[in-house]
C-alpha positions in Angstrom: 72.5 44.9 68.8 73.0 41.9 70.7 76.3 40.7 71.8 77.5 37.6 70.6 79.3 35.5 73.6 80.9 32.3 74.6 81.5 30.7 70.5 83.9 28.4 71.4 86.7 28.5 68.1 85.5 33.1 67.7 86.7 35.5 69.9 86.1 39.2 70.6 88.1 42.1 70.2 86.3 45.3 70.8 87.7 48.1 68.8 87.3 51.8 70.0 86.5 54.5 67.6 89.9 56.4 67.1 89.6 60.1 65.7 91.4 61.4 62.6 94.5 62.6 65.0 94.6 59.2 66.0 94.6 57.4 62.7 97.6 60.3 61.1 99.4 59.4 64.4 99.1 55.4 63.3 100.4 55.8 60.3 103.9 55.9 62.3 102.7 53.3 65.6 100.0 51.2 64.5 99.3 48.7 67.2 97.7 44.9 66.1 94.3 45.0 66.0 94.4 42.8 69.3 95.9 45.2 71.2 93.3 48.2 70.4 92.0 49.4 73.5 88.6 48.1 74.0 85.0 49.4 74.5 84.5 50.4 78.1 80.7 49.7 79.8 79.9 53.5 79.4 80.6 53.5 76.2 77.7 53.3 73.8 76.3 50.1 72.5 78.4 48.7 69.3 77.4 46.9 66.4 79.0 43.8 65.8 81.0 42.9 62.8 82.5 39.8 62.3 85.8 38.8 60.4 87.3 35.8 58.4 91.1 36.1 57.0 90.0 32.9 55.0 89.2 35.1 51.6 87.7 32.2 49.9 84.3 31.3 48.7 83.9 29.2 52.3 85.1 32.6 54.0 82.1 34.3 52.5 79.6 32.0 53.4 80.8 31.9 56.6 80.7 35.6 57.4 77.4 35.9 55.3 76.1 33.2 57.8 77.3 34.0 61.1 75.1 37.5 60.3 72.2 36.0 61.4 69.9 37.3 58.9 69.1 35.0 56.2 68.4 36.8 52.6 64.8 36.0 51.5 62.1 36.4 48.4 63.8 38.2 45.0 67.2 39.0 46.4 69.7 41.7 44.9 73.4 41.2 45.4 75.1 44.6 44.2 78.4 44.4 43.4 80.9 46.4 40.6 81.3 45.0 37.7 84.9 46.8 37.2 85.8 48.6 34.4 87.8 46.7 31.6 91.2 46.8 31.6 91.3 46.7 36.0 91.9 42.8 36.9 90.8 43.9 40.9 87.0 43.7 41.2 85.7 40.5 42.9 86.2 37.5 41.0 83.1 35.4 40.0 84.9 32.4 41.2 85.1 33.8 44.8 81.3 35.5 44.9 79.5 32.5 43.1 78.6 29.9 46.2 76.7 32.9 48.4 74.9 34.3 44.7 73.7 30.8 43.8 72.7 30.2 47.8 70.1 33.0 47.7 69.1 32.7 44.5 70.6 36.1 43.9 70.3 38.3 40.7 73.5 40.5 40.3 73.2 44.1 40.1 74.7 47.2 39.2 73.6 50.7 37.5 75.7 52.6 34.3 78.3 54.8 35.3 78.4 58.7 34.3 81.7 59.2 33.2 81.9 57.6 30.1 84.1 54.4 29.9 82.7 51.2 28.5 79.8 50.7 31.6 78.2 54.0 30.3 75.5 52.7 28.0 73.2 49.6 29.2 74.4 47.5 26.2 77.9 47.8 26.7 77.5 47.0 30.6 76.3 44.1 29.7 79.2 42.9 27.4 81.6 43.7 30.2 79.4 41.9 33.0 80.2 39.3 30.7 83.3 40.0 29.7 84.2 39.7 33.4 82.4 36.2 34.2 79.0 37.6 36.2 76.4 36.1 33.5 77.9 32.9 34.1 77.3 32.6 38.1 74.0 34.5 38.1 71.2 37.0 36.2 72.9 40.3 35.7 70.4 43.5 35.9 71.7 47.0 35.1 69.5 48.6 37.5 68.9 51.9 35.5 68.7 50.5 31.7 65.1 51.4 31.9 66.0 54.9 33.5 65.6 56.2 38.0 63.2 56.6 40.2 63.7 58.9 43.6 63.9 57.6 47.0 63.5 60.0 50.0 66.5 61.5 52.1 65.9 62.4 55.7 67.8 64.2 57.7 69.8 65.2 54.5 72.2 68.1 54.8 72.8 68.1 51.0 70.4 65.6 49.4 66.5 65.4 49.7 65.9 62.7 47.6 68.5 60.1 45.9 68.0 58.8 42.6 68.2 54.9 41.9 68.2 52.6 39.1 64.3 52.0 38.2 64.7 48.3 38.9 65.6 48.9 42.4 61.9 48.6 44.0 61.5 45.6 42.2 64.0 43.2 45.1 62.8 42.3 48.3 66.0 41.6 50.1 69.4 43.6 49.7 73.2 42.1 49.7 75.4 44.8 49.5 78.7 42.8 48.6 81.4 45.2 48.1 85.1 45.6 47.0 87.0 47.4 49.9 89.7 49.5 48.2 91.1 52.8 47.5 88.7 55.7 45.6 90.7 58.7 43.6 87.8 61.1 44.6 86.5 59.1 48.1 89.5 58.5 49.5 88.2 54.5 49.8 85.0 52.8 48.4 83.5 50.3 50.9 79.7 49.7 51.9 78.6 53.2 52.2 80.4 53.6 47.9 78.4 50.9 47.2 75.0 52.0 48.0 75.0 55.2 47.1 77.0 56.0 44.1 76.8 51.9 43.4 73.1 52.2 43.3 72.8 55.5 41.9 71.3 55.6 38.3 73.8 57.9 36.2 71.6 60.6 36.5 71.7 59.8 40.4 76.0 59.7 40.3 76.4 62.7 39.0 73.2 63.8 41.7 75.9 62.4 44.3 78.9 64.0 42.9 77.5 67.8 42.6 76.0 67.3 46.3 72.7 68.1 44.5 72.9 70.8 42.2 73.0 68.5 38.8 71.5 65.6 37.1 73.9 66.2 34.2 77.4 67.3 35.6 79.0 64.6 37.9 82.1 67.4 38.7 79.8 70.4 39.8 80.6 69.9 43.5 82.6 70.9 46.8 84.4 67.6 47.7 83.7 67.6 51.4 80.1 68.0 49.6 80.1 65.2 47.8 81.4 62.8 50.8 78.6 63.9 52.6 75.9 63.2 50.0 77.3 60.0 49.2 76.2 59.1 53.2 73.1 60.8 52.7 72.1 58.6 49.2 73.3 55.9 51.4 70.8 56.6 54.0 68.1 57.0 51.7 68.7 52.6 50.4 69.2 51.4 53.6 65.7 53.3 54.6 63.6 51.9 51.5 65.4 48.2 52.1 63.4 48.8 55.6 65.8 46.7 57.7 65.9 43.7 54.5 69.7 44.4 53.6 72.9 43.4 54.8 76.7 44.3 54.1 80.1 42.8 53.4 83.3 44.1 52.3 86.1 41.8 51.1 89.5 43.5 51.9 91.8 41.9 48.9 93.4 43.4 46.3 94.0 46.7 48.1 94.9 49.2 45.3 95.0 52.7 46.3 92.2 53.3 42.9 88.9 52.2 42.4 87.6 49.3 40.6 86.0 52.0 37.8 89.7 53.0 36.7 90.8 50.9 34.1 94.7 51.7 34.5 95.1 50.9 38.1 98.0 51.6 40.5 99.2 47.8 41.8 98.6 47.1 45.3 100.9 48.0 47.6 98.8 46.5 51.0 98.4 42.8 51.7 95.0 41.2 51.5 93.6 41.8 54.6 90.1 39.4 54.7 86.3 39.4 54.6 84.0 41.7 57.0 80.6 41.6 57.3 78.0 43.4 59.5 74.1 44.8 59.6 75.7 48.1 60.3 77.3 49.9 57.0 79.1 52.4 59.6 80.4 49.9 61.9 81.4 47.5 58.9 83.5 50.6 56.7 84.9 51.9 59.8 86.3 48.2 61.3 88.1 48.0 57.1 90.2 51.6 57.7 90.6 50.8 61.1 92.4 47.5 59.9 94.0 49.5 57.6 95.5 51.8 59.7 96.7 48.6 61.8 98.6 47.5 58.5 102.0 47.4 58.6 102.0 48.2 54.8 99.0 50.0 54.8 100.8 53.9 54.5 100.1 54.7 50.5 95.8 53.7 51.1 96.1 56.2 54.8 97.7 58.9 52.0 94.8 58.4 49.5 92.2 58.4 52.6 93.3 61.3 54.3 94.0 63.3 51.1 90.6 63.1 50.1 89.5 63.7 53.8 87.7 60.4 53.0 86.6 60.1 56.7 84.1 62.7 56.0 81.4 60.2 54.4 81.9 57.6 57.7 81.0 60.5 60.1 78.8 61.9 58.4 77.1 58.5 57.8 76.9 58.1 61.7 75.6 62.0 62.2 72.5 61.1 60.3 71.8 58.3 62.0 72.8 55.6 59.5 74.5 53.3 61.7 77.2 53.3 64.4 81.5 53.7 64.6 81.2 51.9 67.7 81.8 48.8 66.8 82.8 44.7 68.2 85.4 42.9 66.0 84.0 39.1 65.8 86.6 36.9 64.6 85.8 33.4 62.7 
């Protein structure tokens, strides 16, 4: 990927990929994000993601913009809805400007858990319960049931299992809640395209690393992180280079945007990142984290589900890169 260089008002930090040792060692010296050491020559070529602390509808479109690639023909923004009674899933108010400028249909599959985004009809109710009706369409991916997409180089998964509606977009936004995750560790880009646009046959796929279509709690956890890369792998090959990602770091709760009883924050908002590399883009949010000064309760709840797992793993199979330039706006 191509460098960008000499933007007067944006400069570069280069951030180095940092090991798990490093990141425990963090949790008691985390340096700013400025003073990270940065990528030397011989290293290998980064992926650039760009940042905006301005978390605000103009902060989205400016991240969305300075990526470069301009969404085209039907366009799928895929989000979480949040599950009813959790006030931390991104606000229509905030996502509505970059929906509206690529004519964007919002999208989302049933959940297979139970709670009230289990059944098509009741999804619906909460998407507009929660305000998404209003900005955009809403489409519940798998109302009409999956279809299977292809996973190469799979060490788990040989085919991933997508809302039916999925084939149907032409260009992929894949506009994700950065937070904490009680069974990932955090839920980011590489959360949002695989369990996000797994059908719920295709969750509980995910979940049981490929043993059942029925039983989302069937599987080894390490398992589990590494099929949710592998599902991941398997939309960003069918999107055939048509997809981009961006992660909006607010409302930091160590739980996911599925629980409906929430722990509060305990880490400041942090901003928007965007980038054409899923990888890059999760790995530049828990760096950050790990550079928070209040960011010790969201290292426990990554580390305790060895959440790193799914980012390497992601990488192993070629997905994208942990090498990565920090672009700020």
């Amino acid at each position: 990927m191509k460098k960008t260089m000499g933007i007067l008002t944006i400069f570069v930090v280069a951030v180095s990929v940092v090991g798990c040792s490093a990141r425990v060692a963090a949790q008691t010296s985390k340096p700013p994000v400025s003073q990270i050491t940065p990528i030397s020559p011989e290293m290998p070529e980064s992926s650039t993601v760009y940042m905006t602390v301005d978390i605000s509808p103009t902060g989205l479109m400016s991240v969305y913009n300075a990526l470069g690639l301009e969404a085209s023909g039907k366009v799928a923004v895929k989000i979480s809805t949040g599950e009813p009674g959790n006030p931390h899933y991104l606000a229509p108010a905030l996502i509505k400007g970059l929906v509206q400028r690529v004519n964007g249909t919002i999208v989302e599959c049933n959940t297979a858990y139970g709670g009230r985004r289990a059944s098509t009809a009741v999804h619906y109710q909460v998407a507009k319960e929660h305000g998404f009706t209003a900005i955009a369409p809403v489409i519940i991916l798998d109302e009409d049931g999956d279809v299977s997409l292809p996973v190469t180089g799979g060490k788990h998964l040989k085919e991933d299992y997508v809302g039916a509606h999925f084939p149907e977009y032409d260009f992929h936004i894949i506009l994700s809640h950065f937070k904490g995750h009680q069974m990932g560790g955090f839920g980011g880009a590489l959360k949002n395209m695989s369990i996000g646009y797994g059908s719920a046959r295709g969750k509980a796929w995910i979940h049981s690393a490929g043993k059942s279509l029925t039983n989302p709690w069937s599987g080894a956890q390490n398992s589990f992180l590494e099929s949710m890369a592998e599902a991941a792998k398997a939309v960003s090959d069918a999107a055939g280079g048509k997809i981009l990602y961006i992660n909006v770091m607010n409302h930091l709760s160590v739980d996911c945007d599925c629980n409906g009883n929430p722990t509060a924050p305990t880490t400041a908002d942090i901003g928007i990142l965007a980038s054409l590399d899923p990888v890059a883009l999760d790995q530049a949010c828990v760096d950050l984290v790990y550079a928070a000064p209040d960011g010790q309760d969201l290292i426990e709840r990554i580390e305790s589900r060895n959440g790193l797992l799914t980012i390497d793993h992601a990488e192993a199979i070629g997905l994208g890169s942990k090498a990565y330039e920090l672009v700020k706006l």
